[in-house]
C-alpha positions as CSV (number, residue, x, y, z in Angstrom):
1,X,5.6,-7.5,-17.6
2,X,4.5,-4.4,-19.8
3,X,4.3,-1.1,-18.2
4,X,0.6,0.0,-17.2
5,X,-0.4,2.1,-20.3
6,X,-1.7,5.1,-18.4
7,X,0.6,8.1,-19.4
8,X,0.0,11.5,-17.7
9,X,1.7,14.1,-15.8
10,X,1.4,14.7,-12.5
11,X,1.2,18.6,-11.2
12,X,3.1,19.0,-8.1
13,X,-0.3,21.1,-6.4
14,X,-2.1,18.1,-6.3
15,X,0.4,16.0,-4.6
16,X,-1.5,15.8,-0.6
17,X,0.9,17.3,1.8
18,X,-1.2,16.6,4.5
19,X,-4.4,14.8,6.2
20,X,-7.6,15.6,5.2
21,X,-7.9,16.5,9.1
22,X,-5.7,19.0,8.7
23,X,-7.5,20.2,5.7
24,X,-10.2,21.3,7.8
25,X,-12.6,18.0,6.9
26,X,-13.2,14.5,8.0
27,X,-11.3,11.2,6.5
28,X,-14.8,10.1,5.0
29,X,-15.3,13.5,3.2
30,X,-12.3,12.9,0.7
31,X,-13.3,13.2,-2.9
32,X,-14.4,9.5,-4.2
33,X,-13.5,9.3,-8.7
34,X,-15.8,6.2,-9.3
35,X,-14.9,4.6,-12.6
36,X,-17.4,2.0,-14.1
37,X,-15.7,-0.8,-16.5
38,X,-18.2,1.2,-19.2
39,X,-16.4,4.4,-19.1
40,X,-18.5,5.8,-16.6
41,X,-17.1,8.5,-14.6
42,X,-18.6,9.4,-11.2
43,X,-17.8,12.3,-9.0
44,X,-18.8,11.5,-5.0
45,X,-17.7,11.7,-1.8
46,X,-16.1,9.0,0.1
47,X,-19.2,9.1,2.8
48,X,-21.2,8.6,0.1
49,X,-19.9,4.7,-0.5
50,X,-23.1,2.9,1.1
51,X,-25.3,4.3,-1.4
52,X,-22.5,3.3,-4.6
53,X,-22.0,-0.1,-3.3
54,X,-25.3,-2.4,-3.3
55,X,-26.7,-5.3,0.0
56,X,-24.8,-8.1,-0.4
57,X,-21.4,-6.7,-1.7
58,X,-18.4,-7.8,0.2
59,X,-15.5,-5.2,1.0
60,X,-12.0,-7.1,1.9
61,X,-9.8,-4.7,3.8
62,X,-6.3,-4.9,4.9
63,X,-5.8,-5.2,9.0
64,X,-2.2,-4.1,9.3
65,X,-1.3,-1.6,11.6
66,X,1.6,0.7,10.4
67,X,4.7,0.8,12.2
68,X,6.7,4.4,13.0
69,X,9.3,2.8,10.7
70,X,12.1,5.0,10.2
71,X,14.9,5.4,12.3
72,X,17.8,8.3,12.2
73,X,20.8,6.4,11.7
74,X,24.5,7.1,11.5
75,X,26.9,5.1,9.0
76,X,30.3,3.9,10.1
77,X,32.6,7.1,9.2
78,X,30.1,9.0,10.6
79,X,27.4,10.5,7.9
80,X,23.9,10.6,8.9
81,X,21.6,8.8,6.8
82,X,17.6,7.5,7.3
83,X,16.6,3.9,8.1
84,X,13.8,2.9,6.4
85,X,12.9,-1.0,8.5
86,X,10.5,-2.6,5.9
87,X,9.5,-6.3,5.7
88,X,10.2,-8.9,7.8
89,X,12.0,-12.2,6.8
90,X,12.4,-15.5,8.6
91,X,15.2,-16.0,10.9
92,X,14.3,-12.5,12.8
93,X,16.4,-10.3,9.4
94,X,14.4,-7.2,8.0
95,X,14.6,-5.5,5.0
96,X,15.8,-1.9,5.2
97,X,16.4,1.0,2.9
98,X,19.1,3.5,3.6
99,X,18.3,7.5,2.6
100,X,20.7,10.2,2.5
101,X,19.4,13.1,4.2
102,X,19.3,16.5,1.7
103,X,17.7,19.1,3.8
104,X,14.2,18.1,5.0
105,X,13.9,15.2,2.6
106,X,15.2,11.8,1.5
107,X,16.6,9.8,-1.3
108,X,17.6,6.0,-1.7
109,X,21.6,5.9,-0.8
110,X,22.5,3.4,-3.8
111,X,25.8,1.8,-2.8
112,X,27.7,-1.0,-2.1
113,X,26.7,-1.3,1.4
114,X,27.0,-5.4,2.8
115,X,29.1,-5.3,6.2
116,X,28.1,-2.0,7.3
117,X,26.9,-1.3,10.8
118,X,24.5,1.7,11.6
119,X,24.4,3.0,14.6
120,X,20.7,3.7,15.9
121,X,19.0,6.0,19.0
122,X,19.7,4.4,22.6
123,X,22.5,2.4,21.8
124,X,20.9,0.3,18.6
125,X,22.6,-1.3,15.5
126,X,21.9,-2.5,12.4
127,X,24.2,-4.7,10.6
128,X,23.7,-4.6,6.5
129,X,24.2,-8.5,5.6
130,X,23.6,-8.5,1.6
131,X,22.1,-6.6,-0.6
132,X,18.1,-7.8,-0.8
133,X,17.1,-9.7,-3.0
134,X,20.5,-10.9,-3.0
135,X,22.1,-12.2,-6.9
136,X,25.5,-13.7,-5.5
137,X,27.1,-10.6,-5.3
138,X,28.4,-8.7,-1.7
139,X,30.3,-5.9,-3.5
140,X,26.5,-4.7,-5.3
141,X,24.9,-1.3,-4.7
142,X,21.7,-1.9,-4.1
143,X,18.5,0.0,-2.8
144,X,17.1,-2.5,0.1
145,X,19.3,-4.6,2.3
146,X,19.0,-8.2,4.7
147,X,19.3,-6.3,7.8
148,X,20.0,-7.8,11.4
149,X,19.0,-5.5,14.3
150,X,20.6,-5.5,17.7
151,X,18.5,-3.2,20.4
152,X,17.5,-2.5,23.8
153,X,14.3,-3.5,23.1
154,X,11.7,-5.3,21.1
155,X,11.8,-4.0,17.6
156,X,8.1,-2.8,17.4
157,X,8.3,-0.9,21.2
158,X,12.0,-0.1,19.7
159,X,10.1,1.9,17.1
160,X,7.0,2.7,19.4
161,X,9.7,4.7,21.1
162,X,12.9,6.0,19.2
163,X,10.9,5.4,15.2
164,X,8.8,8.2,13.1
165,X,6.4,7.5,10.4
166,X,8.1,7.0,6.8
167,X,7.7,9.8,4.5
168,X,8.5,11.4,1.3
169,X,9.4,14.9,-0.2
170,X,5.5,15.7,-0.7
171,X,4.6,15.4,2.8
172,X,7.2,18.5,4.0
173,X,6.1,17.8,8.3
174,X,5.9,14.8,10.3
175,X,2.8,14.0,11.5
176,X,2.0,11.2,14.6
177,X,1.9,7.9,14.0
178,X,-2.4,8.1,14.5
179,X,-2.6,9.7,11.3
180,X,-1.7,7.2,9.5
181,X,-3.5,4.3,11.0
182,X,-6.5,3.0,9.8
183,X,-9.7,2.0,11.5
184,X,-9.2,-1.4,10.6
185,X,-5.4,-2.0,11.8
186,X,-5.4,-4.8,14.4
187,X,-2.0,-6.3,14.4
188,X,0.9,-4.0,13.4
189,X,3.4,-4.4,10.7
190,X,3.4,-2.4,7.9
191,X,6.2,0.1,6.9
192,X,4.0,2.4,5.1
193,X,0.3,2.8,5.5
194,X,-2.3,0.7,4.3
195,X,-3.9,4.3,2.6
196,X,-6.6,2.7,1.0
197,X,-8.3,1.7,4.6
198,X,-7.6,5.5,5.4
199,X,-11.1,7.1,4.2
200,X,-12.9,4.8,6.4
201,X,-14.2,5.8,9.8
202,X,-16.4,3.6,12.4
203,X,-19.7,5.5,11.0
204,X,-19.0,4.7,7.7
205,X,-18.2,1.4,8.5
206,X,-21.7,1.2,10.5
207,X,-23.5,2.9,7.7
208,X,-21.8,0.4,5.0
209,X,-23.1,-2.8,7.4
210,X,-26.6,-1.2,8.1
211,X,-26.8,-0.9,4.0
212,X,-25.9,-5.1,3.8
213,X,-22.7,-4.3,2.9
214,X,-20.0,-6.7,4.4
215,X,-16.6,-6.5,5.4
216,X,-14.0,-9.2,5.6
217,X,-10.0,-8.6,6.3
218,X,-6.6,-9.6,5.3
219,X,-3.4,-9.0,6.5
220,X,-0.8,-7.8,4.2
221,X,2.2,-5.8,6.1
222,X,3.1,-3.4,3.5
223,X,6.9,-3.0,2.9
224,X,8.7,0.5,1.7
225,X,7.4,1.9,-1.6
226,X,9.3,2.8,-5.0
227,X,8.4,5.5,-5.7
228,X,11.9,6.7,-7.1
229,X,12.3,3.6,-9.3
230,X,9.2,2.1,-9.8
231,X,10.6,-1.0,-9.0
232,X,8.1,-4.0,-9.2
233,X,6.7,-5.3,-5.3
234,X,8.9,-7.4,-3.1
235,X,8.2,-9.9,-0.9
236,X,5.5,-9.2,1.8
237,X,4.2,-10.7,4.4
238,X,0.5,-11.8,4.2
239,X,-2.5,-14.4,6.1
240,X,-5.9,-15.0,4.2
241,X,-7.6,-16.4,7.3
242,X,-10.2,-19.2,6.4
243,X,-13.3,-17.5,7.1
244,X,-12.7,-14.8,4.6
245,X,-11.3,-17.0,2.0
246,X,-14.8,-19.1,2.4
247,X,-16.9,-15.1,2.6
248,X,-15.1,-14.4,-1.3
249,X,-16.2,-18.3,-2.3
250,X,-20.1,-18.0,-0.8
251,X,-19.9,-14.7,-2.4
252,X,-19.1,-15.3,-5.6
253,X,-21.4,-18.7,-5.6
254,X,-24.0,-16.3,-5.4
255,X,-22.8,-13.7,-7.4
256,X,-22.4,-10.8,-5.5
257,X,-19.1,-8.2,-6.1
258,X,-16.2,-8.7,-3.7
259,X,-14.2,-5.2,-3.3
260,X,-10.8,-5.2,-2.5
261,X,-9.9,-2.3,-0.7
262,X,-6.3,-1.5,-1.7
263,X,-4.2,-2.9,-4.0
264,X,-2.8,-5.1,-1.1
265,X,-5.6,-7.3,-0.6
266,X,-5.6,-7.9,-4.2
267,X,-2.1,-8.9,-3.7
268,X,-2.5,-11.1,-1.1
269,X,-5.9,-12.5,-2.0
270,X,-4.5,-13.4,-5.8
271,X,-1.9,-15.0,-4.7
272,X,-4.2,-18.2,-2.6
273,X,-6.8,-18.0,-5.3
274,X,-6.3,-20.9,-7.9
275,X,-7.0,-21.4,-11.5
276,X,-10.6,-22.5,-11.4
277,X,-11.2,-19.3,-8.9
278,X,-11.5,-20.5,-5.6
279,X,-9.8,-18.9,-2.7
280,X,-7.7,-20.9,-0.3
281,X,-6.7,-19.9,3.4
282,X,-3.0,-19.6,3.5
283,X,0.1,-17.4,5.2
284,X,3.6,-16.6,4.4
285,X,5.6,-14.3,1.9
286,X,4.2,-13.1,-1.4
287,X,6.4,-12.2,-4.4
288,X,2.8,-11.8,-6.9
289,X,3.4,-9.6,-9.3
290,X,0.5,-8.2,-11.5
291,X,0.4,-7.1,-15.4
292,X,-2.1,-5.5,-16.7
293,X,-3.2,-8.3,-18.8
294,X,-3.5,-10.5,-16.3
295,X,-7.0,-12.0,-15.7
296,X,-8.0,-11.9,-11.5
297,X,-10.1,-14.0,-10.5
298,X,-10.5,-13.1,-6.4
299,X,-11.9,-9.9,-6.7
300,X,-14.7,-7.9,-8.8
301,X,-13.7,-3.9,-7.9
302,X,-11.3,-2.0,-6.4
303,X,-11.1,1.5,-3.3
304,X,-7.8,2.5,-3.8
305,X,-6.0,5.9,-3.7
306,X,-4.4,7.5,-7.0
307,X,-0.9,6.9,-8.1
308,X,2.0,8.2,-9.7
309,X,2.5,8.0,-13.2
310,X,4.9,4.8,-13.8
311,X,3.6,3.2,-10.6
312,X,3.5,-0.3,-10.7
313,X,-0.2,0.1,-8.7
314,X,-1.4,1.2,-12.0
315,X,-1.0,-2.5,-13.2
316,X,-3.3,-4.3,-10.7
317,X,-6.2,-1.4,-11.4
318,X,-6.1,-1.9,-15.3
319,X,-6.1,-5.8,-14.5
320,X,-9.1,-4.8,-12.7
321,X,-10.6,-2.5,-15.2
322,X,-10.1,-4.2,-17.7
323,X,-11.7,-7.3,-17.1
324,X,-14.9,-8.7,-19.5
325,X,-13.0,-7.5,-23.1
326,X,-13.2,-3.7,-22.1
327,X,-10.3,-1.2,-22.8
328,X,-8.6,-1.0,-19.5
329,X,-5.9,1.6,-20.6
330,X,-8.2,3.9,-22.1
331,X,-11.1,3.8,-19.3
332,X,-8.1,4.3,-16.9
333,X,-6.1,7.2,-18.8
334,X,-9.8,8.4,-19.3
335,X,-10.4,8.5,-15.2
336,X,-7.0,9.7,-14.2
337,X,-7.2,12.8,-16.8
338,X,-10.7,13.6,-15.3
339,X,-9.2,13.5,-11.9
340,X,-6.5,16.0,-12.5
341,X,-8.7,18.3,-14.7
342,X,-10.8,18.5,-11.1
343,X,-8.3,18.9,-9.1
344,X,-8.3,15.1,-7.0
345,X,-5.0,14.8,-4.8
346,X,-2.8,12.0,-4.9
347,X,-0.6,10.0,-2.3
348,X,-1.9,8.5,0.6
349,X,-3.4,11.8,2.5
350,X,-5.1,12.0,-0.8
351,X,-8.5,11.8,-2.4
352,X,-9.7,7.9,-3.7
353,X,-10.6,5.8,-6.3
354,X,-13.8,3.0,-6.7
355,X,-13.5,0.8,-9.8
356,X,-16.8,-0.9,-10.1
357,X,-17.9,-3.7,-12.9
């Protein structure tokens, strides 16, 4: 897979380091950049979406509720160190990332780590079985880890109660787990927030059906990010219930748009859709990766936030932008220049992005 061909840099001011509440301003009053597949560039707000979208357009959001998933942690000779619980595998394992702690922020703790046991809050453990995904070898450093967990509780009241929400060197204060929770989260899950749902808020979402604008959901529980090494995806957890996969079929039979909203749903809604374009129901563990040249057949546009240069996101948004012979790389690089010349911020507390046909 090529890299995305958008190429920028990325000022450290515009980076979000905190919630639009905070900011003095609602979640639907975030700037909305709305790119057209034309070269269009639009400047809006996000409250403003039921008058960009048009009746009859179907919006497919991600349901997951985000977990408070990291854990303070404490490595066998006796170094503190992060816990990072991402996605969950069969047989009850987890994938986990370890961090090294450098002052108020954290880095992944490459290393050969397969044996070691981490001592958790309240008398927890987590035993590192091999390095994830795992090539044969015990003795490799690696950034993620098959985890087993042993604790006094249920994982999820576990983190309910002893976890905080992941986050990075931008965002320089914890905030509670509401913030990053998003109006559509009905069954919890996800490591790191489903930021694309963020914006929304029940009037919006009121305002978007009185306009004849539809919403249908997924579930994709979102694992820990790369943000250091731009890793491709890993395996996530997803369900494409039947109604929604047969709301994308009627839609497209009668050709109006379906909107993903995030990069997830496209994730999870490629990876049922087969070659003549028809969307099955289906469940399980997603390894889809996206190029940039690939041609998507599930969904017409895209809400998603902006991301770092590098970012594998960037892929799925020129697969997207890109579609009907048009220049993807240059009506992206185009949008994301335009967005830094005014100022947009980036990272999910951060302004977002509509990609329409």
């Amino acid at each position: 897979m090529g890299r995305p061909g958008v190429t920028f840099e990325l000022p450290s001011a515009l980076q979000a380091a905190e919630p639009a509440e905070a900011r003095g301003f609602s979640r639907d009053a975030i700037r909305l950049l709305v790119s057209h597949r034309d070269g269009r560039i639009e400047h809006r707000r996000f409250y403003e979406l039921p008058a960009i979208l048009r009746a009859g357009d179907l919006l497919v959001v991600n349901a997951s509720g985000t977990l408070s998933a990291s854990l303070s942690a404490v490595l066998s000779n006796g170094t503190s160190v992060e816990l990072h619980v991402s996605t969950e595998l069969p047989g009850r394992l987890h994938t986990v990332e370890v961090r090294r702690l450098e002052g108020e922020s954290s880095f992944p703790c490459i290393m050969p780590l397969a044996g070691e046991t981490l001592r958790l809050p309240a008398g927890g453990f987590a035993k590192l079985l091999s390095p994830y995904p795992f090539d044969g070898r015990l003795d490799a450093a690696s950034r993620l880890w098959a985890a087993a967990f042993e604790l006094p509780l249920p994982l999820h009241r576990y983190l309910e109660r002893y976890g905080r929400p992941i986050r990075y060197a931008h965002v320089p204060r914890t905030w509670p787990i509401e913030a990053y929770q998003t109006v559509f989260a009905t069954e919890s899950g996800s490591a790191e927030m489903p930021s694309a749902g963020r914006p929304f808020t029940p009037t919006l979402v009121a305002s978007l059906r009185a306009s004849g604008i539809s919403l249908a959901h997924i579930v994709l529980h979102t694992g820990v990010s790369s943000l250091e090494q731009h890793e491709p995806p890993y395996e996530e957890r997803f369900l494409v219930p039947l109604e929604t996969a047969d709301r994308i079929n009627r839609a497209h039979e009668h050709d109006r748009r379906v909107i993903a909203v995030g990069t997830t749903v496209v994730r999870a809604l490629e990876t049922v859709t087969d070659e003549r374009g028809v969307t099955h129901p289906g469940e399980g563990w997603t390894g889809l990766v996206i190029a940039a040249e690939d041609e998507l057949s599930a969904v017409d546009g895209l809400i998603t936030g902006l991301h770092e240069p590098k970012a594998t996101h960037l892929a799925i948004l020129q697969a997207i932008a890109g579609r009907d012979g048009h220049a993807a790389g240059a009506s992206l690089d185009a949008a994301y220049h335009e967005a830094i010349e005014r100022g947009y911020l980036w990272h999910e507390f951060g302004d977002a992005h509509l990609i329409l046909p």
